[in-house]
Backbone bond lengths (Angstrom), bond angles and torsions (degrees), N, CA, C in turn:
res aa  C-N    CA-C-N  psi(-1)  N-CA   C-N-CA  omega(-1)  CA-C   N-CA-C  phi
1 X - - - 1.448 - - 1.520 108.52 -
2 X 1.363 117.09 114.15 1.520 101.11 163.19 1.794 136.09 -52.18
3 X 0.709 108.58 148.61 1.669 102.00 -176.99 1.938 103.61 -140.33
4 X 1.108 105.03 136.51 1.348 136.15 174.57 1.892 95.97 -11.52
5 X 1.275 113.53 -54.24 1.734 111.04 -161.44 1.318 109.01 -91.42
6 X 1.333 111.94 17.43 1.160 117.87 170.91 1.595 112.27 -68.93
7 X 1.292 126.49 134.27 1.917 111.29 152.66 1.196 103.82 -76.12
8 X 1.545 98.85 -179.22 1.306 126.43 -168.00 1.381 97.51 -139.17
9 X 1.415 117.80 81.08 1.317 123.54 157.05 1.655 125.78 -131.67
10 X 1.623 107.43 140.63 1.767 82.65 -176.18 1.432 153.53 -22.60
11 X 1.293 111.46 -26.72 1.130 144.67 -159.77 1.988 95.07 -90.82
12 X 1.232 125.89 -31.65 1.390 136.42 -122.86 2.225 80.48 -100.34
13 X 1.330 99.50 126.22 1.916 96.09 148.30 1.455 125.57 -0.97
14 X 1.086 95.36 -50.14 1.441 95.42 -161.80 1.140 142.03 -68.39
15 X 1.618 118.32 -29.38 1.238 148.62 168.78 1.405 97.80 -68.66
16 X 1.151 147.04 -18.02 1.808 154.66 -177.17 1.228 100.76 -87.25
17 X 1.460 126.32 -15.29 1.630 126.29 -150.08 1.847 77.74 -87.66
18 X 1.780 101.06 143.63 1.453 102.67 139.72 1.681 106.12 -120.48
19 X 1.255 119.16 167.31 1.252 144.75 -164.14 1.865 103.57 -154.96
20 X 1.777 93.60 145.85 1.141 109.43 -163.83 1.724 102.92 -119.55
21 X 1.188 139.89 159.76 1.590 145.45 149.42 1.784 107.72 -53.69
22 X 0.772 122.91 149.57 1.495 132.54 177.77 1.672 103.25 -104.17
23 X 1.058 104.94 100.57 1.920 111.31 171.47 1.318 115.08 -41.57
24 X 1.086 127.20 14.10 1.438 123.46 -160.18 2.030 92.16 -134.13
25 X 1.326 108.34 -3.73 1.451 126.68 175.18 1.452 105.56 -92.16
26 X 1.371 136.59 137.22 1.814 152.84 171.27 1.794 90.01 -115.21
27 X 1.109 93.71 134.36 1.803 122.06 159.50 1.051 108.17 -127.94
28 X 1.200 115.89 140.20 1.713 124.79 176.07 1.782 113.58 -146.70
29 X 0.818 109.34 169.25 1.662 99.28 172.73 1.262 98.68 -160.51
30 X 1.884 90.60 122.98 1.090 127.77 -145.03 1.761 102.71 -132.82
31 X 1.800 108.97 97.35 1.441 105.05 -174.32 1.409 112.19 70.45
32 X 1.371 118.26 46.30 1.631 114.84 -169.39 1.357 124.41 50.96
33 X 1.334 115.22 16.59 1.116 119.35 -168.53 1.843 115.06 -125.04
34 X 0.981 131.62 105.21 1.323 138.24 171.43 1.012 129.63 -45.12
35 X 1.853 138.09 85.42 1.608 116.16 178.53 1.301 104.13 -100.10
36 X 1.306 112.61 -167.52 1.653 111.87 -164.91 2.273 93.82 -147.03
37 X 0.875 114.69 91.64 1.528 124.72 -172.67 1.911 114.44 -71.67
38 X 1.045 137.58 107.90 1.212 114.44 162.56 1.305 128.66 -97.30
39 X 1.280 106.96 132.45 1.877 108.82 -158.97 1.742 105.08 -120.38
40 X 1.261 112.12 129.22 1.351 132.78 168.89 1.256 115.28 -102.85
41 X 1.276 116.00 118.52 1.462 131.39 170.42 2.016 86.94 70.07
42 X 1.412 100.15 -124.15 1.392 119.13 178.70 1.697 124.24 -90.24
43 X 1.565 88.74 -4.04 2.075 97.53 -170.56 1.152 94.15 -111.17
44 X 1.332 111.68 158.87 1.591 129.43 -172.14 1.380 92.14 -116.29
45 X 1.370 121.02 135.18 2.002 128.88 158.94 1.319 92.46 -74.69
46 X 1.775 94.22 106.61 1.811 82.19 175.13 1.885 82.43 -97.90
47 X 0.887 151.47 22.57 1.656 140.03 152.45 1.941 107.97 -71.54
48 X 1.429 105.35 -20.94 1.730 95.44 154.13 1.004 118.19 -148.25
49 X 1.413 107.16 107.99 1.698 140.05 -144.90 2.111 85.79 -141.08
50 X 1.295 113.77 87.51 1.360 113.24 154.99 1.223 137.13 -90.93
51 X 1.410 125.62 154.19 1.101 125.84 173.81 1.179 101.03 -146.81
52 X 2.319 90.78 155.14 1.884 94.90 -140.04 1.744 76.65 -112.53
53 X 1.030 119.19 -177.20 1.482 148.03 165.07 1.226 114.08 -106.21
54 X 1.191 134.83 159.05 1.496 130.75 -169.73 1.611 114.34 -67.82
55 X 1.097 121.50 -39.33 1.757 94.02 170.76 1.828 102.87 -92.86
56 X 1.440 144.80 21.79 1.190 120.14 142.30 1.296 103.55 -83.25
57 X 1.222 132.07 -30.52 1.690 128.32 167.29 1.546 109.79 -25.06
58 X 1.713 109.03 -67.77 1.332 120.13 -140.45 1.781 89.27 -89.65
59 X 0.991 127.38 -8.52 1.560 133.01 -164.16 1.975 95.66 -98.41
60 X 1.720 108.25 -49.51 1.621 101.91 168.89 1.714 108.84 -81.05
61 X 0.947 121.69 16.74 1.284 111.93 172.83 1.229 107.28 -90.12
62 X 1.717 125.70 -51.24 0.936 143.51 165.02 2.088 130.99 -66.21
63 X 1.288 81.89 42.73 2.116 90.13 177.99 1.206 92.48 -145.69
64 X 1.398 100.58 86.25 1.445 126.31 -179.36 1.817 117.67 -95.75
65 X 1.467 93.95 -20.53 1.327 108.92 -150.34 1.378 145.25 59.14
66 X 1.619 69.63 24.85 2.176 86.35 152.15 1.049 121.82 -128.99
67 X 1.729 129.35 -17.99 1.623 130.50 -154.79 1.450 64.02 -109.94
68 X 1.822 92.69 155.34 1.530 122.43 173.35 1.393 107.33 -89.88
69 X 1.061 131.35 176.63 1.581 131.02 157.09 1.775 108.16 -47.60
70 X 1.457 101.53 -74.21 1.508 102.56 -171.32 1.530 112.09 -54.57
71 X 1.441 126.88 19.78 1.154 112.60 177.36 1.569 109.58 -111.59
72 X 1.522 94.28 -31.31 1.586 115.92 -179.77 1.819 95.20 -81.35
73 X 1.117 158.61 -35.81 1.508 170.61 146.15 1.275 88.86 -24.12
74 X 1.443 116.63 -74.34 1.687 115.99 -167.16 1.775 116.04 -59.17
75 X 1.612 105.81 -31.64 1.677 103.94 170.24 1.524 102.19 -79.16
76 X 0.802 123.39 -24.03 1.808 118.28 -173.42 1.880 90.51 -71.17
77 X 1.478 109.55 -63.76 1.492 94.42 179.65 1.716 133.67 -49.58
78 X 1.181 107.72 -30.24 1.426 120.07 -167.73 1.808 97.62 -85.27
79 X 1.490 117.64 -13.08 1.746 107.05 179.96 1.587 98.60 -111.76
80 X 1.237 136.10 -39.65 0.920 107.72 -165.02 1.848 110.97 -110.58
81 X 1.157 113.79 -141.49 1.532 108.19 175.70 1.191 107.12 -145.40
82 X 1.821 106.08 104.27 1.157 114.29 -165.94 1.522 97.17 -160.13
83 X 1.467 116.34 134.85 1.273 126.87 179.18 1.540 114.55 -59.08
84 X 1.304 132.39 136.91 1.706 117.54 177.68 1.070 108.67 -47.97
85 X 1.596 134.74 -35.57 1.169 113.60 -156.71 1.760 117.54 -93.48
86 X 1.243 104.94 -16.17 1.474 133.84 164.19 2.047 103.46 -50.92
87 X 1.666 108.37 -55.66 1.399 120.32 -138.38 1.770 70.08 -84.33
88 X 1.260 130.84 -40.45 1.523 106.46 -159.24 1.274 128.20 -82.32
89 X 2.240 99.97 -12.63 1.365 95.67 -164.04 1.884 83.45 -93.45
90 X 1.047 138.21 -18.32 1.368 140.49 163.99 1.462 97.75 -53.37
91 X 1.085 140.56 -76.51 1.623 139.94 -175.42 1.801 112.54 -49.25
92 X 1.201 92.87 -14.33 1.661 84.17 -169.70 1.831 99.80 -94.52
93 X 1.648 99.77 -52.39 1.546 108.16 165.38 1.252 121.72 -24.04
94 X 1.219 113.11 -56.21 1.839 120.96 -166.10 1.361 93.98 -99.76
95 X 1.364 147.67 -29.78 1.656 112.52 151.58 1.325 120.95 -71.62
96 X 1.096 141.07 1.75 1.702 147.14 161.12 1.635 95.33 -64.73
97 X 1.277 114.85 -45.79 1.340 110.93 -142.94 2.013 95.85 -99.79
98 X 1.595 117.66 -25.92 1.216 97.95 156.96 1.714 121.92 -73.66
99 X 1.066 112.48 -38.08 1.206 108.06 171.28 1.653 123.54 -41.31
100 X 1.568 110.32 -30.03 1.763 107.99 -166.31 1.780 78.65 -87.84
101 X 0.899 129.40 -28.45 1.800 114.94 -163.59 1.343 97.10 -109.37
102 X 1.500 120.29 28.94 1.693 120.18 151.70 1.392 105.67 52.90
103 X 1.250 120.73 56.69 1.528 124.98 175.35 1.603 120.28 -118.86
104 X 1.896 105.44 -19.73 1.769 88.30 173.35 1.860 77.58 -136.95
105 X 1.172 117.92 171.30 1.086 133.59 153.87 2.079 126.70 -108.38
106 X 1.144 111.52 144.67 1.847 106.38 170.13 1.742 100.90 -82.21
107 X 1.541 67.33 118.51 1.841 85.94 165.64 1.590 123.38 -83.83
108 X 1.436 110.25 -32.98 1.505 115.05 175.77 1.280 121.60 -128.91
């Protein structure tokens, strides 16, 4: 599990981590726009109803539970324009932050 005191350097766990979507998560895209739904039983929490921006798009597209972080980091670098050190602490943020609202799990 990553945890907060972790760094974020190439070298670091984290980029080794894979992570999966939680089946119990709906994505839709809605007006060019990507939300991310979590549904219990038959009801949806619409009190956490997200919506991603184009590289949290391309980052939950990719937690398949096969690509590692550093693989999905390296496509985030190569599309958009963003310094590494910018793209990881952004990549690390928003998997911290699905993780606290139980939306993907680490598979390996």
């Amino acid at each position: 599990m990553i945890k907060d005191e972790e760094t974020v350097s190439p070298a670091s766990e984290i980029w080794r981590k894979v992570f999966s979507k939680k089946k119990e998560v709906v994505s839709r895209n809605i007006a060019g726009e990507t939300i991310l739904v979590p549904v219990t039983g038959k009801l949806a929490d619409m009190q956490k109803i997200f919506s991603l921006n184009p590289a949290a798009e391309y980052i939950w597209g990719r937690l398949d539970g096969e690509r590692d972080l550093e693989e999905i980091r390296d496509g985030v670098l190569s599309l958009f324009e963003v310094e590494k050190e910018q793209a990881e602490s952004d990549i690390r943020e928003f998997i911290l932050q699905l993780l606290k609202e139980d939306l993907i799990s680490e598979t390996k």
